[in-house]
PDB file of N, CA, C and O in Angstrom:
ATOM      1  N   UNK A   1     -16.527  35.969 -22.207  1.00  0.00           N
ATOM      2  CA  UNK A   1     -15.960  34.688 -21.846  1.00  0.00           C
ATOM      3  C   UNK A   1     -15.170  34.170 -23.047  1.00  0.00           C
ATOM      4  O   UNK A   1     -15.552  34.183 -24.217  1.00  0.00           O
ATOM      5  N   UNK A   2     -13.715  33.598 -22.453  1.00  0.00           N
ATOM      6  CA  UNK A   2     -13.088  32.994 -23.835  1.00  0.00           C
ATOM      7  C   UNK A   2     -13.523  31.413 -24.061  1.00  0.00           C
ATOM      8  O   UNK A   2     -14.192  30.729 -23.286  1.00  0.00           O
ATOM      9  N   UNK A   3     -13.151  31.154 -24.901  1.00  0.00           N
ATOM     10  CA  UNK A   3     -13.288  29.906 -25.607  1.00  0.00           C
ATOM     11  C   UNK A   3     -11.911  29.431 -25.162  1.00  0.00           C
ATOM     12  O   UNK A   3     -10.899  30.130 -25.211  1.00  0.00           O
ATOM     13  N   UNK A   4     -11.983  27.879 -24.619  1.00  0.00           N
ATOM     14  CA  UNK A   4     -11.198  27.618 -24.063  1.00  0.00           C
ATOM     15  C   UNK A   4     -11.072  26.072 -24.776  1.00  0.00           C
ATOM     16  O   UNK A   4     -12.088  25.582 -25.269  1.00  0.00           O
ATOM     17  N   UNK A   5      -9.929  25.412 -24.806  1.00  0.00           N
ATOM     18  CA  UNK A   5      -9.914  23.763 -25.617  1.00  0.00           C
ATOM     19  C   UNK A   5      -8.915  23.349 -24.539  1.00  0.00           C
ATOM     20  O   UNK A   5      -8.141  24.016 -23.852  1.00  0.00           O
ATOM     21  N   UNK A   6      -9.165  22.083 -24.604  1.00  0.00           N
ATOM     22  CA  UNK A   6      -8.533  21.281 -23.610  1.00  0.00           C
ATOM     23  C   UNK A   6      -7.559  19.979 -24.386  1.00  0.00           C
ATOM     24  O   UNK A   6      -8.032  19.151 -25.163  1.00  0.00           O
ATOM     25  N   UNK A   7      -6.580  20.027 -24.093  1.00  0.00           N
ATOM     26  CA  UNK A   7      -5.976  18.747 -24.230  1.00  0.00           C
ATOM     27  C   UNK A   7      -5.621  17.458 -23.659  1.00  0.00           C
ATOM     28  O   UNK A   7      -5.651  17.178 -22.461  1.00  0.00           O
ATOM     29  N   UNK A   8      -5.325  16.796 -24.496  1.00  0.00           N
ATOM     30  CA  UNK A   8      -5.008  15.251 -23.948  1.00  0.00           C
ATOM     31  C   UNK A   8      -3.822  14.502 -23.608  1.00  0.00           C
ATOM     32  O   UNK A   8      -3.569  13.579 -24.382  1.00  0.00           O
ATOM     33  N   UNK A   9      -2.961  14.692 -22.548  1.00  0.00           N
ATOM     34  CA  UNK A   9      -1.720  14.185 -22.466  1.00  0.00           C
ATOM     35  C   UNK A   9      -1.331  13.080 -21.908  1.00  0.00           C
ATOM     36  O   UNK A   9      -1.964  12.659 -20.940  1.00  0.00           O
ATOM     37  N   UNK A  10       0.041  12.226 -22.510  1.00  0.00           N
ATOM     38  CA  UNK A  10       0.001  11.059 -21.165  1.00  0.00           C
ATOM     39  C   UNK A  10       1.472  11.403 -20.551  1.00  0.00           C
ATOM     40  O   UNK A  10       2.604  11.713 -20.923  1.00  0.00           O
ATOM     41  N   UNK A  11       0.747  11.156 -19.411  1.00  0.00           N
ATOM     42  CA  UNK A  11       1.399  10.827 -18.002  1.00  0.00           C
ATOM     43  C   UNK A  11       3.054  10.486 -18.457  1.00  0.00           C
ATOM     44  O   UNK A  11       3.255   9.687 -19.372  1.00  0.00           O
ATOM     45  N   UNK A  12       3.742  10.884 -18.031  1.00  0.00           N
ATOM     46  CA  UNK A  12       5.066  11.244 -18.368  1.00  0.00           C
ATOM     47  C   UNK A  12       5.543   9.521 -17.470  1.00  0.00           C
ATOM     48  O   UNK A  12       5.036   9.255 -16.380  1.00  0.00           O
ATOM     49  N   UNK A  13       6.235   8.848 -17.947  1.00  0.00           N
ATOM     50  CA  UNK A  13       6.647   7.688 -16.785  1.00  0.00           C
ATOM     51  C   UNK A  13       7.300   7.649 -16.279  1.00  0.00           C
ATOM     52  O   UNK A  13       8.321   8.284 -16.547  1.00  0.00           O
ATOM     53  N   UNK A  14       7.199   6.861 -15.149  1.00  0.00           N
ATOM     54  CA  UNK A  14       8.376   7.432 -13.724  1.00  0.00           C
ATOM     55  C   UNK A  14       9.871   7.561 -13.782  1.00  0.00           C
ATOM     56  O   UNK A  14      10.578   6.554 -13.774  1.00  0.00           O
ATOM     57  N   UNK A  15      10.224   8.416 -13.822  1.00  0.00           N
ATOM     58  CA  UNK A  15      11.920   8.492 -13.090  1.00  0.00           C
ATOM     59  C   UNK A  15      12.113   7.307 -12.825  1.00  0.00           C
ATOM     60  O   UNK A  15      11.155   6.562 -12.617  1.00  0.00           O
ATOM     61  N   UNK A  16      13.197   6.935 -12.781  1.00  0.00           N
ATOM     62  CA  UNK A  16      14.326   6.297 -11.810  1.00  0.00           C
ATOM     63  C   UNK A  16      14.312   6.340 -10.251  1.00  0.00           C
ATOM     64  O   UNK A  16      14.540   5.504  -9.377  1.00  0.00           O
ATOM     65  N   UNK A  17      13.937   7.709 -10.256  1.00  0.00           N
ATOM     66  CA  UNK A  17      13.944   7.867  -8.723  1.00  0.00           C
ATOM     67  C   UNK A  17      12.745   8.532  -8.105  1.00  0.00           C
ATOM     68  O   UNK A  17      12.774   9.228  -7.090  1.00  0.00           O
ATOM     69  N   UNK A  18      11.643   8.229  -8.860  1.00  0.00           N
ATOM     70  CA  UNK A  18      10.459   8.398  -8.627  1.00  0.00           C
ATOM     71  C   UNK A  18       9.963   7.504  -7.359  1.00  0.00           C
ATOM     72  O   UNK A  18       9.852   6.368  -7.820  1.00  0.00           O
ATOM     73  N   UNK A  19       9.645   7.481  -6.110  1.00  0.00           N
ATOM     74  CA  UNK A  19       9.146   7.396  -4.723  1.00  0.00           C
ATOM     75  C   UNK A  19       8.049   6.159  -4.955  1.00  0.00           C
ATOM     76  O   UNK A  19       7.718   5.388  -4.055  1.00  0.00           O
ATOM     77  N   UNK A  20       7.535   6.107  -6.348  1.00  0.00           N
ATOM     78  CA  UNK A  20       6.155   5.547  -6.531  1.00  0.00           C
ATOM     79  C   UNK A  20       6.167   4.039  -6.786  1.00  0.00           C
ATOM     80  O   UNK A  20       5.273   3.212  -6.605  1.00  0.00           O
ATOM     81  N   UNK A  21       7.401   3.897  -7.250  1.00  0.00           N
ATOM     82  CA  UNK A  21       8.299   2.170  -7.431  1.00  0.00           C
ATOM     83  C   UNK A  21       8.345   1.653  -6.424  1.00  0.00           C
ATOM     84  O   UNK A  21       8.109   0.457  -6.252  1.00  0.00           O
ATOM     85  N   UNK A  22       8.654   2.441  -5.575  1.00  0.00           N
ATOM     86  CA  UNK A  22       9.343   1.689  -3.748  1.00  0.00           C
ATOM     87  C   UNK A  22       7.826   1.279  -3.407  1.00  0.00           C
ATOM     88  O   UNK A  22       7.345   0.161  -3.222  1.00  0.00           O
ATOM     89  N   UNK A  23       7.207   2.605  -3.383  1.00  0.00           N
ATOM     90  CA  UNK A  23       5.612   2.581  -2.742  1.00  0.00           C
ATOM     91  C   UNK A  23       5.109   1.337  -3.330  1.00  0.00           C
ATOM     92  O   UNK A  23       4.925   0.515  -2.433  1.00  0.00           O
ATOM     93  N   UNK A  24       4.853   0.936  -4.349  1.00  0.00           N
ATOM     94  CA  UNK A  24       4.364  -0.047  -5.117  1.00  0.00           C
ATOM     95  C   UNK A  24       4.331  -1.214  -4.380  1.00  0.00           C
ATOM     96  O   UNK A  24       3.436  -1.897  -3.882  1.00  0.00           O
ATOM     97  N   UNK A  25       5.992  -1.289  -4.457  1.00  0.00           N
ATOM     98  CA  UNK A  25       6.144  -2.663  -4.278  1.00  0.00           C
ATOM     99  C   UNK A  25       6.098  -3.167  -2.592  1.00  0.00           C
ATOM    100  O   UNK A  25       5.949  -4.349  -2.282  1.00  0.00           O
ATOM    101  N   UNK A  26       6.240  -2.134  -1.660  1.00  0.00           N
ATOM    102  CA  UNK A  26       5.807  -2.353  -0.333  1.00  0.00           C
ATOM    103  C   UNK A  26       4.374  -2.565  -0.169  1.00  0.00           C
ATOM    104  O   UNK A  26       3.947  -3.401   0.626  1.00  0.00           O
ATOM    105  N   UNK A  27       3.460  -1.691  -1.042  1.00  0.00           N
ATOM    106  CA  UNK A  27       2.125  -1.898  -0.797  1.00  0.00           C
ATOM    107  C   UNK A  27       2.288  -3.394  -1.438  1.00  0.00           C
ATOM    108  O   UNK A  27       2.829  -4.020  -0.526  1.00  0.00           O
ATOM    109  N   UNK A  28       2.214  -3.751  -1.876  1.00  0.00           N
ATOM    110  CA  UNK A  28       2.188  -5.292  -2.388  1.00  0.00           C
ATOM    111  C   UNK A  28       2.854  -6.509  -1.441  1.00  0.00           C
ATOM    112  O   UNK A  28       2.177  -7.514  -1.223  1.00  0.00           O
ATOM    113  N   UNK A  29       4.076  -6.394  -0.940  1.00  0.00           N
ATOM    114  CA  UNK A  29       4.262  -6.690  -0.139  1.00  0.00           C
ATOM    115  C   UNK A  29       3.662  -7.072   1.275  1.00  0.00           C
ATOM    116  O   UNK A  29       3.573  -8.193   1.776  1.00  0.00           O
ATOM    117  N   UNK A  30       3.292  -5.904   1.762  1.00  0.00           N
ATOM    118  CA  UNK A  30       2.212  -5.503   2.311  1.00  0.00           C
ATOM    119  C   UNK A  30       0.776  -6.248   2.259  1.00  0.00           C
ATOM    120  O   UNK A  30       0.137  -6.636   3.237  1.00  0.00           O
ATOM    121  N   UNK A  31       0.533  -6.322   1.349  1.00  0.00           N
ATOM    122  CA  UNK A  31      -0.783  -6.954   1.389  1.00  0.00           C
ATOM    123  C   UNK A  31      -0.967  -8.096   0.943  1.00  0.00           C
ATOM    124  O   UNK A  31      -2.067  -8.645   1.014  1.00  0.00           O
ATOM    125  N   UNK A  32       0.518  -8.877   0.185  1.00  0.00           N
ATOM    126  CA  UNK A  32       0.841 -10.423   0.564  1.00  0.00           C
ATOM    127  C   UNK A  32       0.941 -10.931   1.903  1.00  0.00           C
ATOM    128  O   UNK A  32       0.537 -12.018   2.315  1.00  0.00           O
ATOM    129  N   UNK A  33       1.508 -10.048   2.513  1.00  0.00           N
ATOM    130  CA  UNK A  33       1.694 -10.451   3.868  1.00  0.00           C
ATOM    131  C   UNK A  33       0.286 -10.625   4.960  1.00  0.00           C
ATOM    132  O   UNK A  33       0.010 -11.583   5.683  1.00  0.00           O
ATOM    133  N   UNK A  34      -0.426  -9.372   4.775  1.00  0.00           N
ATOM    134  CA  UNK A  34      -1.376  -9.847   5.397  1.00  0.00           C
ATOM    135  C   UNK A  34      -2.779 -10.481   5.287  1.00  0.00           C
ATOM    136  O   UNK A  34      -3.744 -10.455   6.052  1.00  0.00           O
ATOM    137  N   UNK A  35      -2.456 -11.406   3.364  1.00  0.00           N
ATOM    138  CA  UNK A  35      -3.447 -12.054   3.262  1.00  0.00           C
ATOM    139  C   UNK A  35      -2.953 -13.565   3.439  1.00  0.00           C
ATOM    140  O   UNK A  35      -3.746 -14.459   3.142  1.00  0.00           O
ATOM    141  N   UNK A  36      -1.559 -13.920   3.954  1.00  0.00           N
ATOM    142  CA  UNK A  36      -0.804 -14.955   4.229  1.00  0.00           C
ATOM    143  C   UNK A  36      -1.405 -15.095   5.642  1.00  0.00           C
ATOM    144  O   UNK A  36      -1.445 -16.192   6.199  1.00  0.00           O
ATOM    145  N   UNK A  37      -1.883 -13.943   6.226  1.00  0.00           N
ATOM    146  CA  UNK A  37      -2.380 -14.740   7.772  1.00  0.00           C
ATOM    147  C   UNK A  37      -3.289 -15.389   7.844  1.00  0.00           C
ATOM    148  O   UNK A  37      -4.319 -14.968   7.318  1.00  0.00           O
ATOM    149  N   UNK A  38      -3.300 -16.610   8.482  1.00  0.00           N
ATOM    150  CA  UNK A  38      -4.527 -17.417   8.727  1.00  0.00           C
ATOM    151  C   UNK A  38      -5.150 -17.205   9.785  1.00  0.00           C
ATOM    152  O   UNK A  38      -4.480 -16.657  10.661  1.00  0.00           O
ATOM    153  N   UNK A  39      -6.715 -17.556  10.151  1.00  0.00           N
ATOM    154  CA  UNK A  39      -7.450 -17.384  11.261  1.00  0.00           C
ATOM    155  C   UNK A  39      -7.115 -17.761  12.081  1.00  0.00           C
ATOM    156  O   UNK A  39      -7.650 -17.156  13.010  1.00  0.00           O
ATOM    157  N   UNK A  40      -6.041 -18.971  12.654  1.00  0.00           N
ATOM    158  CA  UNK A  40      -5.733 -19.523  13.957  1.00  0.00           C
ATOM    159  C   UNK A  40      -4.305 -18.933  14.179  1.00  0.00           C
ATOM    160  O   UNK A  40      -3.503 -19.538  14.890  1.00  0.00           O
ATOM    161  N   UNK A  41      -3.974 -17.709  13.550  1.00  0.00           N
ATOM    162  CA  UNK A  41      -2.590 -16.999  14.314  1.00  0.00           C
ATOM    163  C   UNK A  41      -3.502 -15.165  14.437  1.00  0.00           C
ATOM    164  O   UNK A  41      -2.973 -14.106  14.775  1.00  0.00           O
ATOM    165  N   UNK A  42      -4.691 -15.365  14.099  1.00  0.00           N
ATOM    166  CA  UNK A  42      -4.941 -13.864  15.055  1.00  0.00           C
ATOM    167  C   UNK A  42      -4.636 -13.575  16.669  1.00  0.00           C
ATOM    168  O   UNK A  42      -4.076 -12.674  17.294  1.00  0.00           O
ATOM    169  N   UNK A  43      -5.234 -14.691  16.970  1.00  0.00           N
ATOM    170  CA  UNK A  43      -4.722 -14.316  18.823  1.00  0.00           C
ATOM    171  C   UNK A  43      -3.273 -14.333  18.613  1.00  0.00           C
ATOM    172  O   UNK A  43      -2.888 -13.765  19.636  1.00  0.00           O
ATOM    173  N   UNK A  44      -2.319 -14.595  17.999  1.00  0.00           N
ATOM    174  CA  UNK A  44      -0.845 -14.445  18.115  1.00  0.00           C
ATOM    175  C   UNK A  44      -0.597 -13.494  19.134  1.00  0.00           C
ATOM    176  O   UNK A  44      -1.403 -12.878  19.832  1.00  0.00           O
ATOM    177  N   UNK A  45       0.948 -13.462  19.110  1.00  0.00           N
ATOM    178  CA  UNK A  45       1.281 -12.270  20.272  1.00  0.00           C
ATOM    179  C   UNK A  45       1.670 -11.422  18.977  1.00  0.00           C
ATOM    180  O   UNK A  45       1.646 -11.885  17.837  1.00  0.00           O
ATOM    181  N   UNK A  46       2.159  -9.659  19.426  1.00  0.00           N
ATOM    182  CA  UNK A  46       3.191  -9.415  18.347  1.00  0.00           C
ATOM    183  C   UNK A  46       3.809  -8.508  19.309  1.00  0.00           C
ATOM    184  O   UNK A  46       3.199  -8.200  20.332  1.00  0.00           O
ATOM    185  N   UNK A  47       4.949  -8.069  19.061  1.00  0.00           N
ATOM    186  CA  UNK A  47       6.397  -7.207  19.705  1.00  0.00           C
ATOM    187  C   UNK A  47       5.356  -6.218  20.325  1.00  0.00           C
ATOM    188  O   UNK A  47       6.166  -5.327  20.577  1.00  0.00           O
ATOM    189  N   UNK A  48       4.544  -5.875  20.619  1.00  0.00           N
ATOM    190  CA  UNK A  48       4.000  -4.844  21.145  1.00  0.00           C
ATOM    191  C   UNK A  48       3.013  -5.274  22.004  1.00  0.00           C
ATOM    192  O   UNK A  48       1.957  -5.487  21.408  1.00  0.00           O
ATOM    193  N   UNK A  49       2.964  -5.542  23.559  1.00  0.00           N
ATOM    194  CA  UNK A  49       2.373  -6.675  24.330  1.00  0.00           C
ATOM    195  C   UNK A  49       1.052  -6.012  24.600  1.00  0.00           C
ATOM    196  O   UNK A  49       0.798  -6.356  25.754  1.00  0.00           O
ATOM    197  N   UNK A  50       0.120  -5.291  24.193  1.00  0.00           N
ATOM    198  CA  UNK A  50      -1.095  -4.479  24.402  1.00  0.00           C
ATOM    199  C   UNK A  50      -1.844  -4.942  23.209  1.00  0.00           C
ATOM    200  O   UNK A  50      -3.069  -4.827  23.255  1.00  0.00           O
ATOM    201  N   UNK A  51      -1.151  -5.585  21.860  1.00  0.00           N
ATOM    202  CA  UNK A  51      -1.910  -5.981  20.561  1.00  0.00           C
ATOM    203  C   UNK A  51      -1.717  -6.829  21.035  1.00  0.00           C
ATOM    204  O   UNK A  51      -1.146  -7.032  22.107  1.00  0.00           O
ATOM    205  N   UNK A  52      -2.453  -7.933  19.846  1.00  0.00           N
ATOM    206  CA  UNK A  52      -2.246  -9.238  19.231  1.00  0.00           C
ATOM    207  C   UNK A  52      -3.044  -8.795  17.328  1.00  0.00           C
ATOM    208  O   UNK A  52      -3.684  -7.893  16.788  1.00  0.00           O
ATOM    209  N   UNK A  53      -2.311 -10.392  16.921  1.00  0.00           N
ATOM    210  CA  UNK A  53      -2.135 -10.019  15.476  1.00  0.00           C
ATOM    211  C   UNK A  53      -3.839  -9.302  14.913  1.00  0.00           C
ATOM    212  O   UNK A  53      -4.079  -8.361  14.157  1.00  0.00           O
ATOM    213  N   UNK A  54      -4.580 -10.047  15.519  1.00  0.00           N
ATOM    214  CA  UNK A  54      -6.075  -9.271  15.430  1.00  0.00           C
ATOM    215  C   UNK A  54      -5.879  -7.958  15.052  1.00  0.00           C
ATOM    216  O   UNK A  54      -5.875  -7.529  13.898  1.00  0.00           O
ATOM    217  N   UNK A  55      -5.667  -7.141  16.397  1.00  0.00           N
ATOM    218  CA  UNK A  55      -5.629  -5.814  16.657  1.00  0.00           C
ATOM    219  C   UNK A  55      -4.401  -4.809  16.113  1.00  0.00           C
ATOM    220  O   UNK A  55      -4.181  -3.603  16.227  1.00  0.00           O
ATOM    221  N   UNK A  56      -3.741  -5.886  15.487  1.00  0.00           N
ATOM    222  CA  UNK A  56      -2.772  -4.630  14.759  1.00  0.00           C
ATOM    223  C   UNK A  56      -3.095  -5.076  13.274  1.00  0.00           C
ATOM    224  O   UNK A  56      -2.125  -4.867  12.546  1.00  0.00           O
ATOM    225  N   UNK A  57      -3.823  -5.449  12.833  1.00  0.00           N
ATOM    226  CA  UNK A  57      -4.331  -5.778  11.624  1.00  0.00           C
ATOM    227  C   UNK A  57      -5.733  -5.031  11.390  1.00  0.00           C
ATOM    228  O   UNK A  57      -6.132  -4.924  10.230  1.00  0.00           O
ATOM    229  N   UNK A  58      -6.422  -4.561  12.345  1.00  0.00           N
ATOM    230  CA  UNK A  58      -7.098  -3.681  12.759  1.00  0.00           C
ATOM    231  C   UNK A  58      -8.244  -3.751  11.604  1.00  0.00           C
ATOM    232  O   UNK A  58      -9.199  -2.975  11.635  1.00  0.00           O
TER     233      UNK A  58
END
């Protein structure tokens, strides 16, 4: 068996056009948005007449 050593590197930072910026900031978005809902707009309707805001908040 060899003897093996391990190193310590950092994380190279994102590109420009790294996917993970967009992602970011939608997840955030995202979850401003659905802590902006209040309890008396769950029964809401939404564009999809089989939900309401309840059920697509799931």
């Amino acid at each position: 068996m060899e003897p093996t050593t391990a190193t310590t590197t950092t994380p190279a930072p994102f590109g420009v056009d790294d996917p993970r910026h967009v992602f970011g900031r939608a997840v955030a978005v995202g979850t401003a948005t659905v802590a902006a809902v209040r309890p008396d707009q769950l029964d809401g309707p939404t564009p999809c007449s089989e939900m309401d805001v309840r059920h697509l908040l799931g």
